[in-house]
C-alpha positions, 0 to 999 in steps of 0.5 A: 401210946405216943410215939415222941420216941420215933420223932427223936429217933428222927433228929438222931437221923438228921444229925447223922446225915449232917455228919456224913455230909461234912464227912464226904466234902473232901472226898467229893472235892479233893480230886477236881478241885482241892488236888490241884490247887494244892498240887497234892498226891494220892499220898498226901490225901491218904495222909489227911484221910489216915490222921483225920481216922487216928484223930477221930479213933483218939477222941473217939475214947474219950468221947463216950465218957464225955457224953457218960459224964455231960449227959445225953443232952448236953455232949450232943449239943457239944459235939455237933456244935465242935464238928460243925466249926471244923466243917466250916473251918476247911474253907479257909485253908486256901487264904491261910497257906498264902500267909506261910509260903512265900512268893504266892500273894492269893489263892489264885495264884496257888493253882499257877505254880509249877507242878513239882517246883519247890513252891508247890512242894511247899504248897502242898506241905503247908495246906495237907498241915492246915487240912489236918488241923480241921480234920482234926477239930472235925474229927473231935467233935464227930466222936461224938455222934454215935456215943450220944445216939446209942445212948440215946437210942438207949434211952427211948427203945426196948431191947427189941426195937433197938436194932430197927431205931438205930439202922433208921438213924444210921440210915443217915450215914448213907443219905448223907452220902447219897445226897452229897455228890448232889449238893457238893460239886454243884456248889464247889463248880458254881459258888468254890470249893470253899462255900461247899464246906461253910455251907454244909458245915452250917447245917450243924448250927440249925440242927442244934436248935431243934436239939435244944427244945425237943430233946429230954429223957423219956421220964422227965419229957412231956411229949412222953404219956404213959403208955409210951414210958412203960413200952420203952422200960419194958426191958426193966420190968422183965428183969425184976431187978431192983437195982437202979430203980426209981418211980416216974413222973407219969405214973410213979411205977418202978423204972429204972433210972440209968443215971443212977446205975453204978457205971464201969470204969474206961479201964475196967471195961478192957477186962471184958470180953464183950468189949475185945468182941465189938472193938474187934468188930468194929476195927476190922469193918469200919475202915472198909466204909470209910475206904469207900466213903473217902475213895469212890469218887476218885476211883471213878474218876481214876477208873472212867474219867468221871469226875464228882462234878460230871453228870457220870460221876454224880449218878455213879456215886448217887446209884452206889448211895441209892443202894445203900439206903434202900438196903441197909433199912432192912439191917434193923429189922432182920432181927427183930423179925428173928426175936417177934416171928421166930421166937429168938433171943434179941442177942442171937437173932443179932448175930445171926443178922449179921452173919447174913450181912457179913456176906453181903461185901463179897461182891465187891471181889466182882467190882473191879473186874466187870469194871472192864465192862461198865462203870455201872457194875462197880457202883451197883457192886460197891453199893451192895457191899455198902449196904452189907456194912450199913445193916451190920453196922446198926446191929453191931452197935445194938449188941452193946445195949446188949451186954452193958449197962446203960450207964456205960453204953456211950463209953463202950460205943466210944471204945468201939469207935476208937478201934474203928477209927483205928482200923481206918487210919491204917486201911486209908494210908495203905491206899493211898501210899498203895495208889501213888506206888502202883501209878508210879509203877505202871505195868511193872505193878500187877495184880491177878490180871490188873496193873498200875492203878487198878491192881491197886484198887483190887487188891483193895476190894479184896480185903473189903469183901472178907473184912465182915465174915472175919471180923463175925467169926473172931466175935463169936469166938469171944462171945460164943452166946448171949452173957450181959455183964453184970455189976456188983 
């Protein structure tokens, strides 16, 4: 048997890691050096960080469809490429808000104006609207991602390896992120904030290239024989359905063709309960990863005094990360140990594994009080936590190929995502109005033995650490036992 399906599995890695690259610039560079050019608050990051979550839930619905529609092929290229200009886009931000606010000739010049004047209001003002602008081109072109990889994961993976494939490529997420806080201070200390974004958002340019000529649907590929193209329609033979069936080019047995399935419309798939299942899911655990994502960094430097550049601050955030990687890889293969060793429905071992993972955030409820001990104990915390959503994440996007038709698996992936973005939007702003309030409060702000700032981040870390086994229960309660929708 060949294996083309495992180095397709790759690029959906690679991609994946370039999205959470140009994700993780902002966060790694908002409070040392964008901050204070722009005279910006914690509000004003938690503005930028809210919309770039709606604009990213808004596109997120439509994005699915989109890749439905392109192709696999085709939307991925598209996407990526739209995402990869947006990164790159950031950089001009600095020369851009000179052009609108008087009395400021140069970029140089925007760091010197005095704090609290009426032109560094008008600064702030003028960058967080520029800002948002590329956010939201960033956002438009990164709804994409997870629509095309499901689907393609789809395409090349029986039910049973799904779950393992897509925690490989969304292992990338917290490679990307692990690699960040090692490559973007460094670039924005040495070369500007500015190079970091052109740079990493560059990335996406080469990857398109790789995409072009590997990429082709398992039946029409020439890396594919035989052996391999029976493996991944093993799922199709089992069902003895008729339904969509064509011969392959490789052996001219029955397969089935997911482009000529009968595909659900966006409306029609708000009648099903599996949908309200992973949209709930999705909404209540996306944002607390995002949460992480965007405000590590500066928690520790709130927290510790460890800026992203420092050599505390990139190990901080490089051990959380470490965490991540290591222990998330294990989130795919728990249920097909359940299904190959146990005997399980792929289904139920799913759920199960998530169960399991769902418990995994509570040690975040420990981050902020061994805080007082070490700055270790929050990275090492938060990062168990971190992994505990990335092995949920990769089976809860595997219940879709589940329950749907193939046909539609991007468009509910995109549903799921818009929720997720949803979820986001809403956990980022309430931080960051949070953080602002609570500093301003000082002593007068408590929470459970904490005050100012850090009562804040705890009041944070304690939803973090319910969110999954809420989100478990509300899921089983929609969909109690495996029941895929069928179309007539």
């Amino acid at each position: 048997m060949t294996n083309w399906r495992w180095w397709i599995c790759s690029l959906l890695f690679i991609a994946t890691t370039v999205n959470y690259l140009d994700r993780q610039v902002l966060s790694l560079t908002y409070k040392e050096f964008i901050a204070p050019e722009f005279h910006w608050t914690d509000a004003d990051y938690g503005t930028i960080t809210s919309l770039f979550s709606i604009f990213y839930a808004i596109a997120c619905l439509f994005a699915g469809k989109f890749v439905d529609w392109m192709g696999t092929k085709k939307g991925y290229l598209i996407a990526i490429g739209v995402w990869s200009l947006g990164a790159v886009m950031h950089a001009g931000c600095g020369v851009a808000t000179t052009w609108f606010v008087d009395g400021v000739d140069n970029v140089a010049a925007l760091r010197a104006v005095e704090a609290g004047s009426n032109v560094a209001l008008a600064i702030a003002t003028t960058s967080v609207y520029l800002f948002l602008l590329c956010r939201g081109i960033l956002a438009l072109g990164e709804s994409g991602n997870f629509p095309a990889a499901i689907k393609t994961t789809a395409e090349y993976f029986p039910k049973k390896d799904r779950a393992f494939a897509t925690s490989i490529f969304n292992a990338g997420a917290s490679v990307g992120a692990l690699a960040a806080p090692l490559l973007i201070p460094p670039l924005a200390k040495n070369l500007g904030w500015e190079w970091a974004f052109i740079i990493i958002g560059g990335l996406g340019f080469l990857w398109m290239f790789l995409w072009q000529f590997m990429y082709d649907k398992p039946e029409k590929s020439k890396h594919v024989n035989e052996a391999e193209l029976e493996y991944i329609h093993q799922d199709d033979a089992d069902s003895g359905s008729s339904a969509g069936m064509t011969a392959d080019s490789h052996s001219g047995q029955a397969q089935r063709d997911p482009e000529s399935e009968k595909s659900i419309p966006m409306l029609q798939c708000f009648r099903y309960r599996q949908t309200w299942s992973f949209a709930v899911g999705k909404f209540l655990t996306d944002g607390v990863w995002w949460f992480f994502l965007f405000w590590a960094p500066a928690y520790f430097q709130d927290q510790f005094n460890a800026p992203a550049s420092s050599p505390l601050g990139q190990g901080l955030i490089f051990t959380l990360y470490l965490i991540v990687t290591v222990v998330s890889l294990f989130g795919g293969y728990l249920p097909k140990l359940f299904v190959e060793k146990k005997g399980m429905h792929p289904y139920s071992g799913r759920m199960l594994a998530m169960l399991i993972f769902a418990f995994f955030p509570l040690v975040a409820l420990a981050a902020q009080p061994l805080g007082g001990m070490s700055a270790w104990w929050p990275a090492i915390l938060i990062g168990i936590a971190g992994a505990g959503h990335q092995a949920w994440s990769a089976n809860i996007f595997s219940t879709v190929g589940d329950m749907f038709p193939k046909s539609t698996i991007a468009s509910i992936t995109g549903i799921g995502a818009m929720a997720g973005g949803i979820g986001s939007m809403i956990i980022q702003k309430v931080a960051g109005n949070l953080f602002t309030y609570a500093e301003g409060q000082g002593a007068a702000f408590h929470f459970m033995g904490f005050e100012g700032k850090p009562a804040g981040y705890f009041i944070m870390f304690c939803f973090c650490g319910v969110a999954y086994l809420l989100a478990w229960v509300i899921m089983k309660s929609l969909v109690p036992k495996y029941k895929p929708v069928e179309l007539k």
